[in-house]
C-alpha positions as a printed Julia matrix, in Angstrom:
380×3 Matrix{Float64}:
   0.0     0.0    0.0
   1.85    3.49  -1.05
   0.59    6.75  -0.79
  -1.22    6.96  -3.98
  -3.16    4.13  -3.21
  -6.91    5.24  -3.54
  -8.07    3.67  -0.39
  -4.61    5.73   1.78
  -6.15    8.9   -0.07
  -9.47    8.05   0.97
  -8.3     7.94   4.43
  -6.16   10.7    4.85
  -9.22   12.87   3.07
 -11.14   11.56   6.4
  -8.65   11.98   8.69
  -8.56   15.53   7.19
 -11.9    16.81   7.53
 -12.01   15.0   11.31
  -9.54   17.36  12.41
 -10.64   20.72  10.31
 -14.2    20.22  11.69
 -13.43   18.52  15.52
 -10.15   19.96  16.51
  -9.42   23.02  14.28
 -12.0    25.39  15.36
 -11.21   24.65  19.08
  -7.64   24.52  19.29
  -5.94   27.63  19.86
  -8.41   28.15  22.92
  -7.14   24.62  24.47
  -3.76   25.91  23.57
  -4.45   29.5   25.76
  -6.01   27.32  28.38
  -3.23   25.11  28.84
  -5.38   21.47  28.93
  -7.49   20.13  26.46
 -11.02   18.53  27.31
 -11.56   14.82  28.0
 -14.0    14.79  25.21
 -11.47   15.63  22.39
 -10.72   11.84  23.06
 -14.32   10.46  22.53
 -14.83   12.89  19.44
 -11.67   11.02  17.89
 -12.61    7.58  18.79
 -16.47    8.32  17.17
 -14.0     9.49  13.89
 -12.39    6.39  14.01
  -9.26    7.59  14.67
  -8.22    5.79  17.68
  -7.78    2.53  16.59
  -7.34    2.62  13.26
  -5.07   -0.74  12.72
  -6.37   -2.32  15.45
  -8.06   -6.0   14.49
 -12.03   -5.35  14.17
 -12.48   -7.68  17.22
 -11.06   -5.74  19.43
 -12.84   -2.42  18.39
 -10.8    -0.98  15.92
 -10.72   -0.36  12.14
  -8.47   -3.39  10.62
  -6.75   -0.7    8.43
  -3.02   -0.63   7.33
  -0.19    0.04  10.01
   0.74    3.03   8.1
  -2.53    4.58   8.24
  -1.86    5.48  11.78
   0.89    7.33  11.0
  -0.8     8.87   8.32
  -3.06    9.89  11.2
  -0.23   11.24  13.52
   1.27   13.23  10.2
  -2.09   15.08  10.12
  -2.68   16.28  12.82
   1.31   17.11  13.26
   0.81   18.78   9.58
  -2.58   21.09  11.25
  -0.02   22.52  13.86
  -2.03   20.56  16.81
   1.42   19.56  18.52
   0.2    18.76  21.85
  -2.8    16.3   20.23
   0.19   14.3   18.13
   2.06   13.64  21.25
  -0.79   12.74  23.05
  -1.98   10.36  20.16
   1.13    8.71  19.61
   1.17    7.75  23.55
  -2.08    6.24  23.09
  -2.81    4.76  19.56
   0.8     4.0   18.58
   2.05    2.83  21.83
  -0.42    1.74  24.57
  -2.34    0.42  22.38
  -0.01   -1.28  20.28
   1.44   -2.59  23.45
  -1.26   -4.42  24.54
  -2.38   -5.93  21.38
   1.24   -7.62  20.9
   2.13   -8.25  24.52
  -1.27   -8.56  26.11
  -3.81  -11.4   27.03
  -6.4   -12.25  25.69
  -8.1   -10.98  28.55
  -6.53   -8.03  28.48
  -7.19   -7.24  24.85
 -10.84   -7.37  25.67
 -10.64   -5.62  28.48
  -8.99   -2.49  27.31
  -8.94   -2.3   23.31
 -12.39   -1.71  22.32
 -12.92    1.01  25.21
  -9.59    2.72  23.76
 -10.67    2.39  20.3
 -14.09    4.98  21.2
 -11.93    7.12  23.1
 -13.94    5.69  26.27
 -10.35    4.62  28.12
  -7.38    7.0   27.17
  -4.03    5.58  27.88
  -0.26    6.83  28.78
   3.15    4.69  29.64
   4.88    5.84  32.96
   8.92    4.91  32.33
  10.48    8.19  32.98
  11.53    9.31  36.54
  12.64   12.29  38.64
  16.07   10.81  38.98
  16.86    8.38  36.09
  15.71   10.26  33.22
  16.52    8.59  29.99
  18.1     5.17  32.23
  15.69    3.34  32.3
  17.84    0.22  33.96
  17.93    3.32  36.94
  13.91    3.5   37.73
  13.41    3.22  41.38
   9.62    2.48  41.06
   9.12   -1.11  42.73
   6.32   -3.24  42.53
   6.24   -6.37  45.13
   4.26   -9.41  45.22
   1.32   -9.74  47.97
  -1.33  -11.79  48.42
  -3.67   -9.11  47.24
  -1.65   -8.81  44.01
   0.81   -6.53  43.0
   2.04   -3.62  45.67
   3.83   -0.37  43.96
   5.57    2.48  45.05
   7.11    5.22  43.51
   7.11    8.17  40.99
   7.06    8.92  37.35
   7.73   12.37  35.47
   6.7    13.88  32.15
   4.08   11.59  31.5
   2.12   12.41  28.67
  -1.3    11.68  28.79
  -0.91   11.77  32.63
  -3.6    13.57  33.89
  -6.74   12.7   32.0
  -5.27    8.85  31.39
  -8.02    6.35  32.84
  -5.26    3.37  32.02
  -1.44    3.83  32.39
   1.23    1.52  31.64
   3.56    1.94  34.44
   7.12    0.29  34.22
   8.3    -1.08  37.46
  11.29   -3.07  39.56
  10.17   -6.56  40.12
  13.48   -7.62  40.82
  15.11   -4.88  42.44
  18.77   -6.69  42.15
  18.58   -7.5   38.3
  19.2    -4.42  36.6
  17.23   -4.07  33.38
  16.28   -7.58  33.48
  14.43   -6.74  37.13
  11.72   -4.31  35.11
   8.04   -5.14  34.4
   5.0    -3.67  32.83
   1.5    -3.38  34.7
  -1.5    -2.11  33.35
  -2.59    0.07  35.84
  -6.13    1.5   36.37
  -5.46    4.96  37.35
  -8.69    5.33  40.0
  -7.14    2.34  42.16
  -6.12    4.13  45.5
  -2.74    4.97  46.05
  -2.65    6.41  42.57
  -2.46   10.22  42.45
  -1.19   12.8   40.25
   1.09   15.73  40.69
   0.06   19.58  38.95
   0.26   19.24  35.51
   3.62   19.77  33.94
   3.59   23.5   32.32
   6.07   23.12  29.39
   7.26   25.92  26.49
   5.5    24.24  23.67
   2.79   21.95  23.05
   0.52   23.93  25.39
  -2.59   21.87  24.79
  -1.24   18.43  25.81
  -1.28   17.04  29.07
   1.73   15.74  30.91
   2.08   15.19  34.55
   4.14   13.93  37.83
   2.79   10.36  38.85
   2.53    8.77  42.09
   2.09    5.53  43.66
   1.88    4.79  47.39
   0.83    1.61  48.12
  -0.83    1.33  45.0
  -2.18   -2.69  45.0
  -3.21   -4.3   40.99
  -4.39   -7.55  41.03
  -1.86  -10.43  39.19
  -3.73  -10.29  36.44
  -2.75   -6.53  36.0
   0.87   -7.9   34.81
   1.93   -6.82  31.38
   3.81  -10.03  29.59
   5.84  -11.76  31.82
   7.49  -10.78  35.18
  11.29   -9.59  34.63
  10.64   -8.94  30.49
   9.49   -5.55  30.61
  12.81   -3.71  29.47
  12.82   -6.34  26.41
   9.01   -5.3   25.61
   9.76   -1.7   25.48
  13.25   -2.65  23.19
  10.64   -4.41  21.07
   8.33   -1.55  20.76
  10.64    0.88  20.43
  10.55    0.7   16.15
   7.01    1.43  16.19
   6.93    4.39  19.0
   9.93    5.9   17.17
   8.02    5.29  13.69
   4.9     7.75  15.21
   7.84   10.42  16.22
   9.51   10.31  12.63
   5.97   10.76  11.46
   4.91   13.67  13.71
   8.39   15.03  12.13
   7.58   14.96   8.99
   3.69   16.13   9.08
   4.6    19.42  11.61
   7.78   20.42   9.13
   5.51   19.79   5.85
   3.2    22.22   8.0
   5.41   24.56   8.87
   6.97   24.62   5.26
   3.3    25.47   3.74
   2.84   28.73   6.52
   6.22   29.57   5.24
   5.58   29.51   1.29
   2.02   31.1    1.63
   3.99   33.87   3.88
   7.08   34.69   1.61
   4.81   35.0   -1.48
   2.12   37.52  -0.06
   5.0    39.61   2.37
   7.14   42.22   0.41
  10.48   43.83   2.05
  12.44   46.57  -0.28
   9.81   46.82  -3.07
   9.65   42.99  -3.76
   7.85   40.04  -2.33
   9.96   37.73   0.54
   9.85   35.07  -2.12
  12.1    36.75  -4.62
  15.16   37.31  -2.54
  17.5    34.77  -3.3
  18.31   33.86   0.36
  14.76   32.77   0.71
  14.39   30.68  -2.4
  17.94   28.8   -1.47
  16.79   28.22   2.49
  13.23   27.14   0.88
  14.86   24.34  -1.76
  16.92   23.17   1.36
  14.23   22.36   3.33
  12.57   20.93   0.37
  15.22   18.88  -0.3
  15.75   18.08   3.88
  12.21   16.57   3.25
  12.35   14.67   0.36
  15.27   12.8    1.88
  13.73   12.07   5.2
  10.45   10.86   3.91
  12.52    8.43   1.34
  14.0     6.98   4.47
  10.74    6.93   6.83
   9.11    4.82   3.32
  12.28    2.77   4.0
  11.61    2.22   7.82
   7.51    1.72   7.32
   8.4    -1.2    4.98
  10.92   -2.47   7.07
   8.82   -2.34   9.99
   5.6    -4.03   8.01
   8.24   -7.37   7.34
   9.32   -7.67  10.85
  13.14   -6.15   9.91
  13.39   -3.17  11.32
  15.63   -2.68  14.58
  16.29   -0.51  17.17
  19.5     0.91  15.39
  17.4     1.81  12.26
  14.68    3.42  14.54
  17.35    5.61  16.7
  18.69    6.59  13.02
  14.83    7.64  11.88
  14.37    9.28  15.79
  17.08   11.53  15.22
  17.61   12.6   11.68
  14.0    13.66  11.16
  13.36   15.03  14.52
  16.63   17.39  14.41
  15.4    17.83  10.13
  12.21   19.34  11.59
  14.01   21.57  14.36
  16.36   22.52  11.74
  13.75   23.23   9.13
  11.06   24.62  11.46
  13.85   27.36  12.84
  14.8    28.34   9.31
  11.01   28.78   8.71
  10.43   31.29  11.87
  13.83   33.22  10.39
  11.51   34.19   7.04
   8.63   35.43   8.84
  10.81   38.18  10.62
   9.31   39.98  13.66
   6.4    38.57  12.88
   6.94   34.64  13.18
   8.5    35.46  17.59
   4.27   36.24  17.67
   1.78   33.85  18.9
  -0.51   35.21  16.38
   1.52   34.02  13.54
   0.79   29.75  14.09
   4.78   29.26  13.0
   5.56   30.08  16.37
   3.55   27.21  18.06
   5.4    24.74  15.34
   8.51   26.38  16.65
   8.4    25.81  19.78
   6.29   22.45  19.58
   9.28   20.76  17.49
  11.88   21.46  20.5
  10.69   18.36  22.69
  11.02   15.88  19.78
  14.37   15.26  20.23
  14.44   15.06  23.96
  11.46   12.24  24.82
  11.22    9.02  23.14
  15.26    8.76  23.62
  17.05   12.25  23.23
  19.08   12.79  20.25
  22.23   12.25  22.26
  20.49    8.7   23.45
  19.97    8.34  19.8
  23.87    8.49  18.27
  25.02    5.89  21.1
  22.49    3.43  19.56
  24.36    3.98  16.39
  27.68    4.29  17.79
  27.52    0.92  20.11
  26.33   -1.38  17.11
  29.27    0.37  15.11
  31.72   -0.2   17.81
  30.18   -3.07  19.5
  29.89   -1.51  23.18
């Protein structure tokens, strides 16, 4: 299935008018306010947007893997930053997650409520003190006769505060290093689960991310993710996919960005002659056409990788950080040709300005990123 394929078209056209008549209208006002509303969530699921390549039985669509990205590019492309983020976390990983590492039971329980938006979902792995090592995480969880007991924190969780479900990553062994991590789905109205304020960040205004905590939190056994003591292999295993929905929010928020940027140049005039015709802005525009051409060839590389099974975590930390520095890059280049004008918050390159920063922090920072590459170069 390419991108010319009338049934892709067909989809993205959908996807399309979802957002422009949903999200569009409302989302500069979620931005000012700083939260979006639960409902956004329930209006996407009813556009069948939530689980679009999940298997019908479980609630969702049955579609092709890459029409969720397609999904994640659009709403990137719209400017709705926050939203992308918050998708990603729930349709391309949580979800995702589940289906491939779930039960049965599991599946049931949880898929066709997150397909209608009903349950939204988030991953905890992050924590005040271990940051991007995740081997580090303090959080424990200890067997009881009641189930599972865990304690401890989580940071920059997106999703956090409106999340009904969260996948929280946790020390089952606390002696064993990675190999002592595992996942529990975690309903967050147990007690013992609470949530920090909300996390007030530079960009992406509208999405939600929060501080997690867990004090004496108690899931029953049946709350365990996979098996005990495999949880840092499931999230190596997931890690093409969740870095797939970042290359695509990449490439759908610079194509954005790009578009503001031509309209701009071509209506603005400087010195008696239109932005467009200095020579400084056609060369910095064929750049970041170029930038863009390139990245997408290799993304189309990575999605049909990924669809036979063969794509690995060095060719995902490759994708993670050449298209999410590409759309810093690009994005900053963008601003530069809207002047004065483009530091505004009335001009919307601004908000894809500072939107683009966090991409190559979460999800592995770009630094994260290039020791990938450099250990299966150097072999340690």
């Amino acid at each position: 299935m390419t991108s010319a394929d009338p049934d892709v078209q067909l989809f993205r056209d959908m996807i399309v008018r979802a957002l422009e008549q949903e999200i569009a209208p409302h989302y500069q006002d979620w931005e000012d306010a700083g939260t979006m509303p639960r409902s956004v969530w329930r209006t996407l699921g009813e556009a069948g947007l939530l689980g679009i390549d999940m298997p019908e039985e479980y609630g969702g669509a049955g579609a092709g893997f890459e029409i969720s990205q397609i999904a994640t590019e659009e709403i990137a492309r719209q400017g709705f930053g926050g939203l992308a983020s918050g998708y990603n976390i729930h349709a391309n990983i949580v979800m995702p997650y589940i289906l491939h590492i779930g039960s049965e039971a599991q599946k049931r329980q949880w898929l066709p409520r997150m397909s209608t938006g009903e349950v939204l979902g988030a991953i905890a792995m992050t924590e005040p003190g271990a940051g991007s090592d995740l081997a580090a995480m303090r959080t424990a969880a200890e067997r009881t006769a009641e189930g599972w007991r865990i304690n401890g924190a989580k940071v920059f969780i997106t999703n956090g505060m409106q999340a009904e479900l969260v996948i929280v990553c946790a020390k089952t062994d606390p002696k064993a290093g990675a190999k002592g991590v595992s996942l529990f789905l975690v309903d967050a109205g147990l007690p013992g689960f609470s949530h920090g304020k909300a996390i007030r960040k530079i960009g992406q205004h509208a999405g939600d991310t929060a501080e997690l905590f867990f004090s004496d939190l108690v899931v029953p056994e049946d709350a365990l993710l996979g098996e005990e003591g495999r949880g840092f292999a499931y999230l190596m295993q997931e890690l093409p996919r969740e870095r797939l929905a970042v290359a695509a929010h990449a490439l759908g928020a610079t194509e954005g960005a790009l578009a503001l940027t031509l309209d701009y140049v071509q209506q603005r005039t400087a010195f008696g002659q239109r932005i467009a015709d200095f020579q400084n802005t056609r060369f910095k525009l064929a750049e970041a056409k170029a930038e863009l051409a390139v990245a997408r060839a290799y993304f189309d590389h990575c999605i049909r990788k990924y669809r036979r099974g063969e794509m690995d975590a060095v060719d995902a930390a490759i994708l993670k950080l050449q298209l999410t520095e590409m759309q810093c890059r690009v994005t900053d280049e963008c601003l530069q040709l809207f002047g004065g004008y483009g530091y505004t918050v009335e001009y919307p390159i601004s908000r894809f300005y500072v939107d683009a920063r966090v991409q190559t922090i979460y999800a592995g920072t770009s630094e994260i990123m290039k020791e990938v590459i450099a250990r299966s170069m150097l072999g340690k």
